[in-house]
PyMOL CGO cylinders between C-alpha atoms (Angstrom):
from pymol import cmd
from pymol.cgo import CYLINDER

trace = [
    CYLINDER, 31.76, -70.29, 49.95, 32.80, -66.49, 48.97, 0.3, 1, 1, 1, 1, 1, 1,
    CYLINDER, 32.80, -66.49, 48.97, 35.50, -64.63, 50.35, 0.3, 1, 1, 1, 1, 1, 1,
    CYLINDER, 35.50, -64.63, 50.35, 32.77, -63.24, 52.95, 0.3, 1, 1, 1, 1, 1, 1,
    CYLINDER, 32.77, -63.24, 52.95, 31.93, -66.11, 54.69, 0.3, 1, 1, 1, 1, 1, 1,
    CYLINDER, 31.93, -66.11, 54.69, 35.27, -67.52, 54.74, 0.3, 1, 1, 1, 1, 1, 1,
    CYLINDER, 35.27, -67.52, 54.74, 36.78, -64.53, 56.45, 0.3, 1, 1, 1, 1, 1, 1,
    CYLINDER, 36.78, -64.53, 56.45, 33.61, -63.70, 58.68, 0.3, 1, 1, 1, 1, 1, 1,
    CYLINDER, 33.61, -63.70, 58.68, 31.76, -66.66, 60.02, 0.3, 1, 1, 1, 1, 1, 1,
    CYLINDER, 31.76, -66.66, 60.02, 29.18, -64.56, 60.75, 0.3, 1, 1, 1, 1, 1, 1,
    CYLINDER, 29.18, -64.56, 60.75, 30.77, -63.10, 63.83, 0.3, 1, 1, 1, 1, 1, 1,
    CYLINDER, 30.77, -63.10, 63.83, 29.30, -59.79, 64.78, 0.3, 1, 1, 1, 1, 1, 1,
    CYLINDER, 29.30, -59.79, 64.78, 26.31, -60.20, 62.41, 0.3, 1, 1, 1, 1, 1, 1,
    CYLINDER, 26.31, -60.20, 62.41, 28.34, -59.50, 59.37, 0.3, 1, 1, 1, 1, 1, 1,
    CYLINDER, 28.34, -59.50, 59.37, 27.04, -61.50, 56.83, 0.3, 1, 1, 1, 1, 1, 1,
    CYLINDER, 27.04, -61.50, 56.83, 23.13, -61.11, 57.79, 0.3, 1, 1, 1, 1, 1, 1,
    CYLINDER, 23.13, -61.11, 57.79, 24.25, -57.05, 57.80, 0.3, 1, 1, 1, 1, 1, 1,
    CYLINDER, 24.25, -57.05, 57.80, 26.12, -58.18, 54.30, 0.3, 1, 1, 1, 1, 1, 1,
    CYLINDER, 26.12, -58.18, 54.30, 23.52, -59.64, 52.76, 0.3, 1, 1, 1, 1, 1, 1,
    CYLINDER, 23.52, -59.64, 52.76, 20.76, -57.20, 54.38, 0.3, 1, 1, 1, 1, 1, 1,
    CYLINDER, 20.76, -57.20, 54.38, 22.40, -54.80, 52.23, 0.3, 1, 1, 1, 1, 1, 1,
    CYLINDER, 22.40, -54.80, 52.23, 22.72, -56.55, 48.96, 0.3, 1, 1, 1, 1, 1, 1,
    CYLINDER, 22.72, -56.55, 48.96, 19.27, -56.98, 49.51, 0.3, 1, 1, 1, 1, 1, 1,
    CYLINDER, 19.27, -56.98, 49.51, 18.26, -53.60, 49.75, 0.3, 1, 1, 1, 1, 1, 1,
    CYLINDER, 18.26, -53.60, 49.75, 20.30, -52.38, 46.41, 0.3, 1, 1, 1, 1, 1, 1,
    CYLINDER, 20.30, -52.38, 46.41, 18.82, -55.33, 44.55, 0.3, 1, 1, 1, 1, 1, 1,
    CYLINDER, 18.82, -55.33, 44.55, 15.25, -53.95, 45.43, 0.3, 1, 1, 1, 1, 1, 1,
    CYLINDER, 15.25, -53.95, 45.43, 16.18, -50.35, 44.44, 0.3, 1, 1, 1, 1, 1, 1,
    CYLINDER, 16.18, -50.35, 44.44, 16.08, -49.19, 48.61, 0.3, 1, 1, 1, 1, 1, 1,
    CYLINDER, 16.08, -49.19, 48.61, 19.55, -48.19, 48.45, 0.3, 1, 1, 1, 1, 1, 1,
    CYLINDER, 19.55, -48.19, 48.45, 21.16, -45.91, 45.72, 0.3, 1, 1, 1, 1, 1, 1,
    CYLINDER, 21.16, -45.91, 45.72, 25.16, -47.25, 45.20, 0.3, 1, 1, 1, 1, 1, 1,
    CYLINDER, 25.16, -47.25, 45.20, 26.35, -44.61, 47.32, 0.3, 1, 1, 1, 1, 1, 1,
    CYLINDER, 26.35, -44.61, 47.32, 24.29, -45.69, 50.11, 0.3, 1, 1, 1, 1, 1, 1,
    CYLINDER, 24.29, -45.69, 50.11, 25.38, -48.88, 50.06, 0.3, 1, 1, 1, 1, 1, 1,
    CYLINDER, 25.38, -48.88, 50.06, 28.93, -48.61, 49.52, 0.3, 1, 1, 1, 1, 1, 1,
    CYLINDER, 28.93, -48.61, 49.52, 28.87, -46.54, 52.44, 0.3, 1, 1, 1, 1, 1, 1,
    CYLINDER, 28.87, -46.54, 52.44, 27.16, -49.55, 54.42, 0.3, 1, 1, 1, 1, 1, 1,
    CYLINDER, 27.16, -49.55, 54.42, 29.64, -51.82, 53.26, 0.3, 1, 1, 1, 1, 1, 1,
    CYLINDER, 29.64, -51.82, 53.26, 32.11, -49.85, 54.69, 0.3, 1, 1, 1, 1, 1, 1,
    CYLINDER, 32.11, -49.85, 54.69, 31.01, -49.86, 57.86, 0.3, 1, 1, 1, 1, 1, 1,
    CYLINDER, 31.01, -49.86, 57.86, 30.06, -53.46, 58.30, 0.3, 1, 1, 1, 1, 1, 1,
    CYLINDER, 30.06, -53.46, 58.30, 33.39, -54.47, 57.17, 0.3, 1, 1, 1, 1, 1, 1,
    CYLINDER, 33.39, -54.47, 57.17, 35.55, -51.95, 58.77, 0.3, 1, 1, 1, 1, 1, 1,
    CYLINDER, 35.55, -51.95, 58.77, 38.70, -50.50, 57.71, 0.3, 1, 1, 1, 1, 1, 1,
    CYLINDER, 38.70, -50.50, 57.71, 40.64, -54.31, 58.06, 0.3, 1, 1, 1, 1, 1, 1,
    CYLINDER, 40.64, -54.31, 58.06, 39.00, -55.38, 54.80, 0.3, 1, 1, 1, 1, 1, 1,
    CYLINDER, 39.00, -55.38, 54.80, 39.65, -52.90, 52.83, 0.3, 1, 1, 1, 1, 1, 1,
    CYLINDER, 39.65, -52.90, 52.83, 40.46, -55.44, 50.01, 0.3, 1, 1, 1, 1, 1, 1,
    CYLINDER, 40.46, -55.44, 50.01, 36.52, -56.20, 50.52, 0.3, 1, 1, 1, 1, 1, 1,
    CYLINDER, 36.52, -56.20, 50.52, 35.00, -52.76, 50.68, 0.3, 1, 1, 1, 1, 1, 1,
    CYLINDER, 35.00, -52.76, 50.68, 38.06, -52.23, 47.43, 0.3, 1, 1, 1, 1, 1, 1,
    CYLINDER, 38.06, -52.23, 47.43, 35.89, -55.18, 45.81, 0.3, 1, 1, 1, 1, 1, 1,
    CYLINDER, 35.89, -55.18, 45.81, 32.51, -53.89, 46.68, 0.3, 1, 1, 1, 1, 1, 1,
    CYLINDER, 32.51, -53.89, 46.68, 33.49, -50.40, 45.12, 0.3, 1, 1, 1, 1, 1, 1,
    CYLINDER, 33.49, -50.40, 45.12, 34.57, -52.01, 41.81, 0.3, 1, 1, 1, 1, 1, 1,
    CYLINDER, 34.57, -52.01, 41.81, 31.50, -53.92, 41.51, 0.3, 1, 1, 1, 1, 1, 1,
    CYLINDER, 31.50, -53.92, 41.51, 29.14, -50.91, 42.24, 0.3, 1, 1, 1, 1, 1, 1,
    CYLINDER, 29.14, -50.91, 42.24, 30.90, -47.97, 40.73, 0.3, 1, 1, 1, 1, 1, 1,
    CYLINDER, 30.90, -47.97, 40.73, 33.10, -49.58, 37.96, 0.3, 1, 1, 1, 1, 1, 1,
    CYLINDER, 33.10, -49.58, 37.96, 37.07, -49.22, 37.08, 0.3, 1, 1, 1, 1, 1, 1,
    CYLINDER, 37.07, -49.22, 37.08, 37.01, -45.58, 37.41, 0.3, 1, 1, 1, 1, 1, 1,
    CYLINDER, 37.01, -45.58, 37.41, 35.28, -46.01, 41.02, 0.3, 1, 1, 1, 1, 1, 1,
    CYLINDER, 35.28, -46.01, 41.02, 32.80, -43.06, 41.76, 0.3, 1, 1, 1, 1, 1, 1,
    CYLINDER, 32.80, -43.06, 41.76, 31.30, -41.23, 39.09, 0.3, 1, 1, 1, 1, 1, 1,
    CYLINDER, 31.30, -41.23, 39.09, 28.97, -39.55, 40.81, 0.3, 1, 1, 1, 1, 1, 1,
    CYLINDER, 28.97, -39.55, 40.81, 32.48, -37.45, 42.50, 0.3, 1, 1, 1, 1, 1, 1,
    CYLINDER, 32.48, -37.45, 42.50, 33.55, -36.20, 39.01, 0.3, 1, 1, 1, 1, 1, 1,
    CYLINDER, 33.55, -36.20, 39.01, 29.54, -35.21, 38.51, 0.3, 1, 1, 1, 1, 1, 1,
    CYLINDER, 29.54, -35.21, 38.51, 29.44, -32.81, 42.11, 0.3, 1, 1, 1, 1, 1, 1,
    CYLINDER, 29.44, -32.81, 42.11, 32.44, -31.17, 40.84, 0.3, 1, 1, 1, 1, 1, 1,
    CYLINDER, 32.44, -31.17, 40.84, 31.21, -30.65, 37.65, 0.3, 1, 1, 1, 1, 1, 1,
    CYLINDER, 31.21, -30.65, 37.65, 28.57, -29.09, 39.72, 0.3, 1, 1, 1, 1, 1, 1,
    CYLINDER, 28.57, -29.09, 39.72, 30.27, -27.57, 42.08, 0.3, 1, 1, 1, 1, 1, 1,
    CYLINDER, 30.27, -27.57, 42.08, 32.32, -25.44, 39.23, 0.3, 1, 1, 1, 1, 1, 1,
    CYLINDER, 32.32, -25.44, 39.23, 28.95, -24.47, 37.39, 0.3, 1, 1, 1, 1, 1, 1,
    CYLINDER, 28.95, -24.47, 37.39, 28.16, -22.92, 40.66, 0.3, 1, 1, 1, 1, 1, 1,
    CYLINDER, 28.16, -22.92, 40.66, 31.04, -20.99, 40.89, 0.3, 1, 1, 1, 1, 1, 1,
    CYLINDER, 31.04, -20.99, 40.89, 30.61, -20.07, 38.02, 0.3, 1, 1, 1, 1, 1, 1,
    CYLINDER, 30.61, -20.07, 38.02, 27.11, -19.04, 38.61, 0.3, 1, 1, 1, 1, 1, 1,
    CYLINDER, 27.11, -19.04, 38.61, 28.20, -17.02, 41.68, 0.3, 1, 1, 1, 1, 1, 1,
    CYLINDER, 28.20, -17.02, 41.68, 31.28, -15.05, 39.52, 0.3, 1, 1, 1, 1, 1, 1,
    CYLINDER, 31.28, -15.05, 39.52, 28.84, -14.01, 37.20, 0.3, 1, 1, 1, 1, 1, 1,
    CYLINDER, 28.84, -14.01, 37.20, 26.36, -12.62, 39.24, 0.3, 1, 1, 1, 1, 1, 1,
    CYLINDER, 26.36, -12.62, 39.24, 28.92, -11.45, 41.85, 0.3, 1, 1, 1, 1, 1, 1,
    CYLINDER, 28.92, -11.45, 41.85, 30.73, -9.45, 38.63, 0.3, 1, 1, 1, 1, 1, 1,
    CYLINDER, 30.73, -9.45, 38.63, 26.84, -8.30, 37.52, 0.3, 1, 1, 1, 1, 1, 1,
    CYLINDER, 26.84, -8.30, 37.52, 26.67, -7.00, 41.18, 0.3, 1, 1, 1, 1, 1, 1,
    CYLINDER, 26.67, -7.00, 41.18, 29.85, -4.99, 40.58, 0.3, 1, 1, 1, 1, 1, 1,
    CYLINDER, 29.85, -4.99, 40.58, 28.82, -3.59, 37.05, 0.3, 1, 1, 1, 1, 1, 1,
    CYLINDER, 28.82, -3.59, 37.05, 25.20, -2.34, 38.29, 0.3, 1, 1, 1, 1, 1, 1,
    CYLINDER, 25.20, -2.34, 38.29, 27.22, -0.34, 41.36, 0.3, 1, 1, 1, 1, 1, 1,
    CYLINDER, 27.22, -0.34, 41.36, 29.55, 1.19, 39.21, 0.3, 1, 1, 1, 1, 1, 1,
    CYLINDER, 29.55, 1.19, 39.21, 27.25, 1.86, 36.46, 0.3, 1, 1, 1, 1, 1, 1,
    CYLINDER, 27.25, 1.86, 36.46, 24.42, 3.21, 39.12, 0.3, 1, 1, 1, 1, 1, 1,
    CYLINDER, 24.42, 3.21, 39.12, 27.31, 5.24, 40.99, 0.3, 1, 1, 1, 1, 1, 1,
    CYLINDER, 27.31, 5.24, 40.99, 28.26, 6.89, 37.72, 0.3, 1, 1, 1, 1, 1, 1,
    CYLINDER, 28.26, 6.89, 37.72, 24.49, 7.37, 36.69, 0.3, 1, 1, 1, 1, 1, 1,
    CYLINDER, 24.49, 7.37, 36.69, 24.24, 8.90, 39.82, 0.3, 1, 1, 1, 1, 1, 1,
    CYLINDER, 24.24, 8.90, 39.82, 27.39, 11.14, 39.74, 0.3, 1, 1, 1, 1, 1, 1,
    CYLINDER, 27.39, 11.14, 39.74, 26.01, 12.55, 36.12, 0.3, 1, 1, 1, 1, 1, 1,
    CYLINDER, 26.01, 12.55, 36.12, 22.54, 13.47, 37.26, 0.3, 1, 1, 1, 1, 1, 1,
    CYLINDER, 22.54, 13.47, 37.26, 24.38, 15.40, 40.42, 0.3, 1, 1, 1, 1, 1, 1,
    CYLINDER, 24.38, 15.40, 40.42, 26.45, 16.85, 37.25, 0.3, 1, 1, 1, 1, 1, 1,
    CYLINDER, 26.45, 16.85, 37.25, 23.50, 17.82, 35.58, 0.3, 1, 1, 1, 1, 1, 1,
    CYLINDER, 23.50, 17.82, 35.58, 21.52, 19.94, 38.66, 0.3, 1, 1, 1, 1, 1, 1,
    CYLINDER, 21.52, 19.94, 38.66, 24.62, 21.93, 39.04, 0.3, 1, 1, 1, 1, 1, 1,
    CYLINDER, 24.62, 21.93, 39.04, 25.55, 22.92, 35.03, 0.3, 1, 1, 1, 1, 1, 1,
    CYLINDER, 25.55, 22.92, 35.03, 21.82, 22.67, 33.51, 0.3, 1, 1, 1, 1, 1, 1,
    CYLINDER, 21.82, 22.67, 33.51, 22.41, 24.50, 30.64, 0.3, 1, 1, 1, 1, 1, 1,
    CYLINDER, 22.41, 24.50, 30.64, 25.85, 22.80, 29.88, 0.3, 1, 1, 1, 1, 1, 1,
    CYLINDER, 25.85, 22.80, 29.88, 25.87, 20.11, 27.34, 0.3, 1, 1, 1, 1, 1, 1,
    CYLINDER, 25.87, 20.11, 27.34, 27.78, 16.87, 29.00, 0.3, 1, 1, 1, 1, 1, 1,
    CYLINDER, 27.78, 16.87, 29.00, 29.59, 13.90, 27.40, 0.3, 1, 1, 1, 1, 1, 1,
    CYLINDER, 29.59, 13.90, 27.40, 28.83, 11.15, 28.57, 0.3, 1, 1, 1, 1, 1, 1,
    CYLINDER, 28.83, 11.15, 28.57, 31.78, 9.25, 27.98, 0.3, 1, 1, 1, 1, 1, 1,
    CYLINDER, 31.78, 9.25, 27.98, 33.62, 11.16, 30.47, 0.3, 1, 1, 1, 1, 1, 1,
    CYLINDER, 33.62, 11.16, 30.47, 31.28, 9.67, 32.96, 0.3, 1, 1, 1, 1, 1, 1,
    CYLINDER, 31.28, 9.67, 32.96, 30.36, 6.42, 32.38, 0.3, 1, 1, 1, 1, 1, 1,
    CYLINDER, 30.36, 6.42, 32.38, 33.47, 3.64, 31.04, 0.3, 1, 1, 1, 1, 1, 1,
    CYLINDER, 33.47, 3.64, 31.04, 32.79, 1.04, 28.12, 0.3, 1, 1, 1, 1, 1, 1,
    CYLINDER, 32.79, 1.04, 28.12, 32.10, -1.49, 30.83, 0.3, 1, 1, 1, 1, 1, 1,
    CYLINDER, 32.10, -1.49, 30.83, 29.37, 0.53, 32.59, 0.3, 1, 1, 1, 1, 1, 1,
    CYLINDER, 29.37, 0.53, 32.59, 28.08, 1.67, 29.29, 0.3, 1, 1, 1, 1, 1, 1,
    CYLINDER, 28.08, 1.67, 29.29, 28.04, -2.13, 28.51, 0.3, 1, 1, 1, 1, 1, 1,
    CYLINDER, 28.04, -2.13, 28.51, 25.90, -3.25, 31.45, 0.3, 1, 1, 1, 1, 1, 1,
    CYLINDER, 25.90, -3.25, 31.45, 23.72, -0.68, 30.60, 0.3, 1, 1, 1, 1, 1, 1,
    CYLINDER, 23.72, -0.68, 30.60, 23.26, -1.85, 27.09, 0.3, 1, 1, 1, 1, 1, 1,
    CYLINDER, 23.26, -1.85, 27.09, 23.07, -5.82, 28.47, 0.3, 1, 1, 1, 1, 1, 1,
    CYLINDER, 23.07, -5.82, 28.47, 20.28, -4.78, 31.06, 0.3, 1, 1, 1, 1, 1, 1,
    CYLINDER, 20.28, -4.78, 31.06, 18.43, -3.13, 28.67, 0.3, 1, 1, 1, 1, 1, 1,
    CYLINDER, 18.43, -3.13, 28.67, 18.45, -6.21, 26.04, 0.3, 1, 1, 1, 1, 1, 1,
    CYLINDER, 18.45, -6.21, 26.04, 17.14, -5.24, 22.75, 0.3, 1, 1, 1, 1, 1, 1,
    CYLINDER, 17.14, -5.24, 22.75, 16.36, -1.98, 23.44, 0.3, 1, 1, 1, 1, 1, 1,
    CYLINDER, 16.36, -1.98, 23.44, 20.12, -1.28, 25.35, 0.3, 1, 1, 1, 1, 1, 1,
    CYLINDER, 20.12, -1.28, 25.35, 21.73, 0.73, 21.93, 0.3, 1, 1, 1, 1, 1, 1,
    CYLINDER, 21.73, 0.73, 21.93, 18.46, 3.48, 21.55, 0.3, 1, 1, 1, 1, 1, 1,
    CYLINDER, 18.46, 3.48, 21.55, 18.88, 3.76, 25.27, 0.3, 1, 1, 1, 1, 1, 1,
    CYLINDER, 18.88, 3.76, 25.27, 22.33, 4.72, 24.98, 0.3, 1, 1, 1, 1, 1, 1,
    CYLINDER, 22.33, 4.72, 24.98, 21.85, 6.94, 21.96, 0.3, 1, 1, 1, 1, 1, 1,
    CYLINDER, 21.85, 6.94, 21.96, 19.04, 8.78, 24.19, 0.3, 1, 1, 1, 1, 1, 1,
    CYLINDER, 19.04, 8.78, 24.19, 21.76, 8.74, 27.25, 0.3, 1, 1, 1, 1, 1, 1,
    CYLINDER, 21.76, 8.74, 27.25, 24.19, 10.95, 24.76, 0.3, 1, 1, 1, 1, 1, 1,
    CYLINDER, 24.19, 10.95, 24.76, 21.53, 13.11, 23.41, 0.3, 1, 1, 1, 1, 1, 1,
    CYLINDER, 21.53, 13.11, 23.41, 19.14, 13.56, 26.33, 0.3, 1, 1, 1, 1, 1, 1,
    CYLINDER, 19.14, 13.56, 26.33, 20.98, 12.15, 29.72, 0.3, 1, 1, 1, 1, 1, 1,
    CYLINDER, 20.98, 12.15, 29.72, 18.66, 14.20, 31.82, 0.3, 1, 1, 1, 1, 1, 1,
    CYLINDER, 18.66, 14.20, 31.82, 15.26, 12.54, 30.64, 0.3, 1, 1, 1, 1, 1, 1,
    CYLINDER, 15.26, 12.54, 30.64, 17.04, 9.12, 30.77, 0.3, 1, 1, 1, 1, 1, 1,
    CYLINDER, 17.04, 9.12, 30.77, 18.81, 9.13, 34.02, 0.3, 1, 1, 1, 1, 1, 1,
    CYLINDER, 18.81, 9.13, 34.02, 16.37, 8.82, 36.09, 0.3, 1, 1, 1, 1, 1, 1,
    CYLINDER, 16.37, 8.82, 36.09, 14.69, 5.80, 34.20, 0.3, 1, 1, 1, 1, 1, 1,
    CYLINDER, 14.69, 5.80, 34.20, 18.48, 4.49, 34.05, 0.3, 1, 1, 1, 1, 1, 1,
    CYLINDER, 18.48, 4.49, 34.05, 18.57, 4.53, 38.10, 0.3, 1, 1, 1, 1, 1, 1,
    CYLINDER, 18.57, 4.53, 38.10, 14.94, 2.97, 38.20, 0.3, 1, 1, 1, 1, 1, 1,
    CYLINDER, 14.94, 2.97, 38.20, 16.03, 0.14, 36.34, 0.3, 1, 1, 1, 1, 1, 1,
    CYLINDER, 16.03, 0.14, 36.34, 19.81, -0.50, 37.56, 0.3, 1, 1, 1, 1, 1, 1,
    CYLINDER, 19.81, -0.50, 37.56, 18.13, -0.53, 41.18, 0.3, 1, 1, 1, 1, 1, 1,
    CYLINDER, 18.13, -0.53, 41.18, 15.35, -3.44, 40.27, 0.3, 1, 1, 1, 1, 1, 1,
    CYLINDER, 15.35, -3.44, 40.27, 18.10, -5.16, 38.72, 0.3, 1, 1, 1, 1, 1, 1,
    CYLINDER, 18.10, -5.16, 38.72, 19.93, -5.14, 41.93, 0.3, 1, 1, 1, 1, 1, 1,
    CYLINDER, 19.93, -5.14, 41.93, 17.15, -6.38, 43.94, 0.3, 1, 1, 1, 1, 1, 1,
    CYLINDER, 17.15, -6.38, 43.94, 17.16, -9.57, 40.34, 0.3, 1, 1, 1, 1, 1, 1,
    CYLINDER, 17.16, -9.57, 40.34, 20.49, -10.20, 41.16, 0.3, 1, 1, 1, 1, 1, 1,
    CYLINDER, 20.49, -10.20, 41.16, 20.81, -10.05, 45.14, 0.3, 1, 1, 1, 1, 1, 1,
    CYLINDER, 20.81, -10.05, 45.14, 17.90, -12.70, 45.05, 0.3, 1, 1, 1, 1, 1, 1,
    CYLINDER, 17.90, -12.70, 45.05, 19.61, -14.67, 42.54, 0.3, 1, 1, 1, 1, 1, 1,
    CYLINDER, 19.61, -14.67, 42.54, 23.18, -14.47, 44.67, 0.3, 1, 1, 1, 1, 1, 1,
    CYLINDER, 23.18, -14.47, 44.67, 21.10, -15.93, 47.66, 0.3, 1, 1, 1, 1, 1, 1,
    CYLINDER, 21.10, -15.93, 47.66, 19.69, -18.37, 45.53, 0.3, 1, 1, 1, 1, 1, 1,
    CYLINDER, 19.69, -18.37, 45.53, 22.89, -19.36, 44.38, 0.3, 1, 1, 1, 1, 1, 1,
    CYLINDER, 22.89, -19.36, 44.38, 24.75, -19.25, 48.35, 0.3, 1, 1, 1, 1, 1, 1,
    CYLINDER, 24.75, -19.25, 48.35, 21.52, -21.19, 49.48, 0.3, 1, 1, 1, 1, 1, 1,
    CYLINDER, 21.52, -21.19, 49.48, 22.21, -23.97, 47.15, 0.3, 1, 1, 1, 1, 1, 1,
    CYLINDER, 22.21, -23.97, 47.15, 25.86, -23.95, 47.65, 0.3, 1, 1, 1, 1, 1, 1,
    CYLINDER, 25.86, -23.95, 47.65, 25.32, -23.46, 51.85, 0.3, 1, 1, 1, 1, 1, 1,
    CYLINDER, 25.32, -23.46, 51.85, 22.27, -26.47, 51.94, 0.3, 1, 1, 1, 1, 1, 1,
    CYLINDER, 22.27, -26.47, 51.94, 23.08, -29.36, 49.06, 0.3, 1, 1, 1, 1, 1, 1,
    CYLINDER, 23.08, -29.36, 49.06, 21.13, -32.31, 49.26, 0.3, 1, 1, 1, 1, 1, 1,
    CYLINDER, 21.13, -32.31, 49.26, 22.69, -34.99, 51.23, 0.3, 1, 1, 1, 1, 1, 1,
    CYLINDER, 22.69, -34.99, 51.23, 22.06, -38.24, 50.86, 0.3, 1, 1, 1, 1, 1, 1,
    CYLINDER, 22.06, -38.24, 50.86, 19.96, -40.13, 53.99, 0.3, 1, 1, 1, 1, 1, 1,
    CYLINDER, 19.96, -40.13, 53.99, 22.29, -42.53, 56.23, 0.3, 1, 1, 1, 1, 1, 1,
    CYLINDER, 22.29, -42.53, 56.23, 21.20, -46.04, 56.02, 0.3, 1, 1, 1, 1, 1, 1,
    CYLINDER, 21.20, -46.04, 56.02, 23.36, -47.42, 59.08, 0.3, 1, 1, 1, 1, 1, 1,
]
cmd.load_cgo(trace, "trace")
């Protein structure tokens, strides 16, 4: 006789409920979550020593890895979000800028402009990144013709916004709506 039956006698259905559930994660109905959280609820917070028990045998000596997997999760969305949040930052500054020099530019047209007074190394940076391979010629042509470039500069820093706003919802939608597992009890 296990330590179920001794302590249970079947009153209140336990042990039909017990073994109802054993059943189900031996035919693959229940995932070990699932179950563990049916245990706990059949045998209530007096036997812990049970549901303790139950835990070990379903999740091992280090009890739940599935917790230390969400967080792993969890911080590769964060990390997700901090990148694109910090992309979001980048593209203002760098379009703010962008836009500041071609304002520049209508009011001194015949005055040669540098650049670097405008844009930082970060914003500069971006640029290059957004531009992938062809990011350095871009540049070069931002230094030696910023008028002709600007404006293809703005086009693309504002369809990159509209990349990474999608992509931040993406990433809140995930973070706002994760899948939960069903309740079996």
């Amino acid at each position: 006789m296990n330590k179920v039956q001794k302590r249970f006698a079947n009153e209140r259905g336990v042990i039909l409920e017990y073994l109802e559930t054993i059943r189900k994660l031996t035919q693959a109905k229940l995932c070990n979550k699932e179950a563990y959280d049916a245990i706990m609820i059949i045998f209530d917070k007096e036997n812990q020593d049970l549901i303790d028990e139950f835990k070990f045998l379903l999740f091992g000596r280090n009890g739940n890895k599935n917790e230390k997997k969400k967080e792993d999760k969890k911080n590769s969305m964060e990390d997700e979000m901090f990148e694109v949040d910090m992309n979001l930052t980048r593209r203002k500054t760098a379009e703010d800028t962008a836009k500041e020099l071609m304002h520049s530019l209508q009011q001194h047209e015949d005055q040669q402009i540098n650049i670097n007074i405008y844009f930082s190394a970060v914003s500069l940076g971006y640029i290059r990144k957004i531009y992938k391979e062809e990011g350095s010629s871009i540049i070069t042509r931002l230094r030696d013709d910023p008028t002709s470039v600007l404006p293809k500069i703005l086009k693309k820093l504002e369809s990159e916004e509209k990349v990474l706003i999608k992509k931040w919802g993406d990433i809140h939608e995930k973070k706002n709506n994760p899948c939960k597992l069903g309740s079996i009890v």
